[in-house]
N, C-alpha and C positions, 0 to 999 in steps of 0.2 A: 067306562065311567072314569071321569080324571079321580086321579092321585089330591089326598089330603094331605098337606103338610104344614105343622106350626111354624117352621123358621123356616125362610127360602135361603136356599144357600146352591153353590154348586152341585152340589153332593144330594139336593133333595130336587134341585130342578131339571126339567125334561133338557135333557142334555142338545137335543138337538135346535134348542128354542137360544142358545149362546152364543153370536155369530162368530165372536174372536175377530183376528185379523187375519187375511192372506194376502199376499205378494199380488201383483199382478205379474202376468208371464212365468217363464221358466228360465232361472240360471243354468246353462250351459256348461258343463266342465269339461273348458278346453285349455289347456296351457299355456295359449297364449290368444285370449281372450277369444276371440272370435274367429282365430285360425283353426281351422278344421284339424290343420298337423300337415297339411298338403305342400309343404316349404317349398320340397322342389320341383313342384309342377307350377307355384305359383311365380319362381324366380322365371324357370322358362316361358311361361308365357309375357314376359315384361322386357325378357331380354333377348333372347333367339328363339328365331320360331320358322321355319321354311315349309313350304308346300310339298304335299306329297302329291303325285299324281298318280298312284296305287298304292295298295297296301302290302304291298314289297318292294322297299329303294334299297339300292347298291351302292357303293360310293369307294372309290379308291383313296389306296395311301402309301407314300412311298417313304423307305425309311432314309438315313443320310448313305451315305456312301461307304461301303463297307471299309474299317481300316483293322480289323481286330479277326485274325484267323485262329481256329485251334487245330493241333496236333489230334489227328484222325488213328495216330498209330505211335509207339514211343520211338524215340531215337535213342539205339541202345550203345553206337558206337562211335568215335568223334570222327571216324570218317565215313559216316555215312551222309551219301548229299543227295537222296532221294526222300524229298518230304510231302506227306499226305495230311491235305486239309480240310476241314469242313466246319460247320459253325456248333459242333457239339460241344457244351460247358462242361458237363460232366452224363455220366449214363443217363442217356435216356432224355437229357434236359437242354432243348436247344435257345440260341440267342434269340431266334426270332420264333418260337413257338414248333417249330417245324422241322425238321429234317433238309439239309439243301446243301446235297452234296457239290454244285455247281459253283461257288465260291471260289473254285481256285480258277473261274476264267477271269478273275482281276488279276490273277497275278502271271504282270508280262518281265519280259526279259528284262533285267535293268533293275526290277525293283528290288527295295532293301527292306529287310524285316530284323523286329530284335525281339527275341524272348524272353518274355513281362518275367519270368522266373528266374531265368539266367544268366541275362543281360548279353549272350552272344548275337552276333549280328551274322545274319544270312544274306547271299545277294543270289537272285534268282537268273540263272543262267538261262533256260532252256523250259517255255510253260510248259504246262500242260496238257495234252490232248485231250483226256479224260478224267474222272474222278478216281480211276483204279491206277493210274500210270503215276502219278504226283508230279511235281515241280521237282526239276532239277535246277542243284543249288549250287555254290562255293558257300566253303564254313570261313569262320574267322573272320569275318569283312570289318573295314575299319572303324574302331569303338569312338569314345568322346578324346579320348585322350590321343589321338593320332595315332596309336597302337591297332594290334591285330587285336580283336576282341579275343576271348579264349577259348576255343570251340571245346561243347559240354556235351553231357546225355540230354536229352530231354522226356519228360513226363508224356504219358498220354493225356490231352486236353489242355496241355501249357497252349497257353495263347502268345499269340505273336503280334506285334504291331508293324502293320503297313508304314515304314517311315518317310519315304521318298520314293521317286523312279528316276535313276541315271539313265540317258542314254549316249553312247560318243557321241562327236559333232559328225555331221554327214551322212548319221544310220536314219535307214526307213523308220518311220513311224510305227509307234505297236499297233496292235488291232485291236478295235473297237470293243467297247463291252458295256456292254447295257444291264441295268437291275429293275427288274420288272415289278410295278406295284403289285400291291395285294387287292383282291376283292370282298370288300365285308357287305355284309346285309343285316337288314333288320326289318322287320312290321310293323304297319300300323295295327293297333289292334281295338276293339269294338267295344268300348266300356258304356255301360248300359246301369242306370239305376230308374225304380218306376215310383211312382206315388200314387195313392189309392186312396177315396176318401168314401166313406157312404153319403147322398149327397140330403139324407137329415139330419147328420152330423155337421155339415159343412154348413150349415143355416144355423147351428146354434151358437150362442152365446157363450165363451169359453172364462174360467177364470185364471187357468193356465196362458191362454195367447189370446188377448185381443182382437189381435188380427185373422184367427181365425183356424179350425185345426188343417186347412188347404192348405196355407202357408209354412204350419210348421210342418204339414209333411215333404213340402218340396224342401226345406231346409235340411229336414234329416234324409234327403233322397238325394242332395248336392254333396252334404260330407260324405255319405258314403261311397257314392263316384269319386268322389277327390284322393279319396284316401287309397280308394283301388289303383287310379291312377299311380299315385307319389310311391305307394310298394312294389310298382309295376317298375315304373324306371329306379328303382334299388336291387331289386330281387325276382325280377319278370327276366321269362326266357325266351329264345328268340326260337318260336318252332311253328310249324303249320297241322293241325289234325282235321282234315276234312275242309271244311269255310269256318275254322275255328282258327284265326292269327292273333298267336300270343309276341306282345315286345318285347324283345331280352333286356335287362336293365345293366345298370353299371357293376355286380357282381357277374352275371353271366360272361359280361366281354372279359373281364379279367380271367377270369375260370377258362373259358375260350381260347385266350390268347398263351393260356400256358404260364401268366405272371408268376409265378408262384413265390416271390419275393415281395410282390405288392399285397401278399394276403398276410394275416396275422391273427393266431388264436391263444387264447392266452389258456390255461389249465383249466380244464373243467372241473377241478376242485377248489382250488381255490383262486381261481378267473386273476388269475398275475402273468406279466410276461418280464424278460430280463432287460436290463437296459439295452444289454448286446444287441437283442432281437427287435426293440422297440426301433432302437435305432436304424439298423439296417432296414427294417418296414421304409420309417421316414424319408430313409433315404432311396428306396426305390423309385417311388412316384414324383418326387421333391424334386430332381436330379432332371425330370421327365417334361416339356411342356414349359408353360409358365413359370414362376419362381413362387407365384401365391396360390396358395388351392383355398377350399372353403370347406372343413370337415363339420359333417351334419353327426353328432353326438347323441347318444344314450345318456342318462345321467351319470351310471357309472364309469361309462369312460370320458366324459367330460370332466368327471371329478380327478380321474387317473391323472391327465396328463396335465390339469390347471394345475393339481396340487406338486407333480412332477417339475412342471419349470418357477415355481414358488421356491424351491430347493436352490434354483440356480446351477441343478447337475449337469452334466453332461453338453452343456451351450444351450440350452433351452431356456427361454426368457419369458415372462408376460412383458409386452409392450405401454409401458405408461404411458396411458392419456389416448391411447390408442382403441381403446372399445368404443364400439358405436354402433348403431342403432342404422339398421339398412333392408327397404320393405319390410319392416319391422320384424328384424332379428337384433336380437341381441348381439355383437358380436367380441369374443376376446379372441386377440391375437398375439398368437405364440412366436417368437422367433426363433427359429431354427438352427444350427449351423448351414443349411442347406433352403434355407428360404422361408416365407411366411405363412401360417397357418390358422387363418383364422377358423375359430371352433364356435359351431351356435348348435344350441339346445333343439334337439327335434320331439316338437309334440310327441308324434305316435311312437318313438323310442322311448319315450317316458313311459305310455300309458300302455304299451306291452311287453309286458317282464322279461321276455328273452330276450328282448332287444336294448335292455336297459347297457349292456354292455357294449353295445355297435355302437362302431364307424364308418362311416362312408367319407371318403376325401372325393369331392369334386374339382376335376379344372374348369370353371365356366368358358375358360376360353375355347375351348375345344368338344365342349357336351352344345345340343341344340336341339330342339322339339320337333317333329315331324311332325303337319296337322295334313289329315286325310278330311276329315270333319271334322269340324271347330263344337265344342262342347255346347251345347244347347237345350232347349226346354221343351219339349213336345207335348200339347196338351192333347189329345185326342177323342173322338166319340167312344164311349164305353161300348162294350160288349153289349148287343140287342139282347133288351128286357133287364141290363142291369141299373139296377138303381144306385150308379156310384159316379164320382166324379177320377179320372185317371189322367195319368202325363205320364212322363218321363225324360230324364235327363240323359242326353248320348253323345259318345264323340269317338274319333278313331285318331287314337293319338301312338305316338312313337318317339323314340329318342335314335339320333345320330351322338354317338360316342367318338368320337375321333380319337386314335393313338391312344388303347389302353391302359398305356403302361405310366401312362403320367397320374394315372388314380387310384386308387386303393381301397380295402376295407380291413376289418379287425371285429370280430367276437371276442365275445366274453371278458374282454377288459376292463379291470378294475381296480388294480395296483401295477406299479412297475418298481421291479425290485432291480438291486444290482447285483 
């Protein structure tokens, strides 16, 4: 039996008899409108992209020409003229990722070396046969000044530089020496999203989508691939378990290759790094490749380092008149002493808090997309007897990284102090 009431009012009337207003559809919260947050998977498909013909490519790379040798052992006497080389910086931590004691077959008869530490000049007499036997040398060879350099001790790990190779007029030729690329790999890997609708659903009339709840689920079945993809070439590893091929992303290869100057983490208490440290980061990768990179930002460390060259510290500059707007990114760009950097906001670094601190420096010159299968829509016959409508969206996608060492990352940054 209905309700009596003397004055109708909100408050006395059948509440569900008040239509109000709604929205048609649903707003989306995405950071950058209609970007899923998928930055760099969408740069790659716009701008390099090669075919995979499996889902394991190889690819070679060769470094420049060795000129930089280290002290494998100290030199504790000034007349000692038996020197052992090899490419270790310090314990444990080599130039090129690796151990390769074979370095000293560059050095032939004739050539000249000077010690980055203490500026005596070596001229190498007599190579080497072996990594255990060294180069024999003469000390004291002549400095800038036309003088005898002044033969010193030297450190274990002082580096040498390759200056020249004399030979008299009329001597044989030295012998040949070859530097052999390296082999890298990587996977395509299987990224899979599916959409499922019940198909009395998908006839009805929605006040949320217009278009229909089919559409919004392949919508929200596309960001989720995308987004799989774009953390895959960040933070995806390069490994095989069973017919399971995961891609290694641009953290992996740096981890890989040993960079450990192109990584940088600032205190996990209070997420700051020193200028000192900032810097030297910068300069790892900067130095590396191209002279521009493109770093993909966290809000907090986009605020680190905007608000960092706002100071004018250290050679850091914002570029007037130089933001701009590219496949719609925002982009500010920093001037380095070591080159330019432009930094844009990444969706999914926003909208997940541990990531609010990351960097990723990209070289676009040198990064490219590996498609096995090109991303696609597969609508399919449902499962016999089920009453639902299903697809899925799939692709076997990968990155080639080329030359790690020109790119970089950084955690937890959010101030740089001096």
């Amino acid at each position: 039996m209905s309700n009596v009431a003397g004055y109708l009012s909100r408050a006395t009337a059948d509440s569900s008899d008040d239509v109000g207003e709604w929205q048609v559809g649903v707003l989306r919260r995405n950071a950058k409108g209609m970007n899923t947050g998928s930055t760099l998977f969408a740069l790659m498909s716009r701008l390099r992209n090669e075919n995979a013909d499996s889902q394991t490519y190889n690819w070679w790379e060769k470094d420049p020409t060795r000129r930089v040798f280290y002290l494998a052992s100290a030199i504790t006497t000034l007349t000692e003229t038996n020197f052992k080389f090899d490419n270790t910086v310090s314990s444990g931590v080599y130039d090129n990722g690796s151990l390769d004691q074979s370095v000293w077959a560059l050095l032939k008869a004739g050539a000249i070396l000077e010690g980055v530490n203490t500026g005596e000049r070596i001229t190498v007499v007599a190579p080497a046969t072996s990594y255990a036997s060294g180069v024999t040398v003469t000390r004291s060879t002549i400095g800038y000044n036309g003088s005898a350099s002044a033969a010193t001790t030297h450190s274990l790990y002082e580096p040498f530089v390759l200056i020249t190779l004399a030979k008299p007029n009329g001597s044989n030729p030295v012998d040949s020496a070859f530097t052999q690329p390296s082999k890298y790999l990587n996977y395509c890997q299987t990224f899979n999203s599916t959409a499922s609708v019940d198909n009395a659903y998908v006839n009805g009339i929605l006040r949320t989508d217009l278009d229909g709840p089919w559409y919004e689920q392949k919508v929200d079945a596309l960001e989720r691939i995308a987004n799989d993809i774009e953390l895959a070439y960040f933070f995806g590893v390069a490994a095989i378990s069973g017919s399971t091929y995961t891609t290694g992303g641009i953290r992996n290869a740096i981890d890989t290759a040993s960079l450990t100057s192109n990584a940088l983490d600032g205190t996990t208490a209070t997420k700051t790094v020193t200028l000192d440290a900032f810097d030297n980061w910068v300069q790892s990768f900067m130095t590396q490749g191209s002279d521009t990179k493109l770093a993909f930002c966290g809000p907090n460390a986009y605020s680190a380092i905007s608000k960092f060259a706002n100071t004018a510290a250290g050679g850091y500059r914002i570029m007037q008149g130089e933001s701009d707007s590219i496949f719609g990114l925002n982009l500010t760009t920093i001037q380095t002493p070591f080159g330019r950097v432009d930094l844009a906001s990444h969706p999914l670094f926003k909208n997940i808090p541990s990531y609010n601190g990351t960097m990723m420096v990209v070289d676009l010159e040198l990064i490219c997309q590996k498609t096995f299968e090109k991303l696609f829509f597969q609508e399919y016959e449902p499962t016999n007897g089920s009453d639902t409508r299903q697809g899925q969206f799939r692709a076997k996608l990968g990155i080639k990284q080329k030359f790690p060492a020109a790119f970089g990352y950084a955690n937890n940054i959010s101030r740089i102090v001096a």
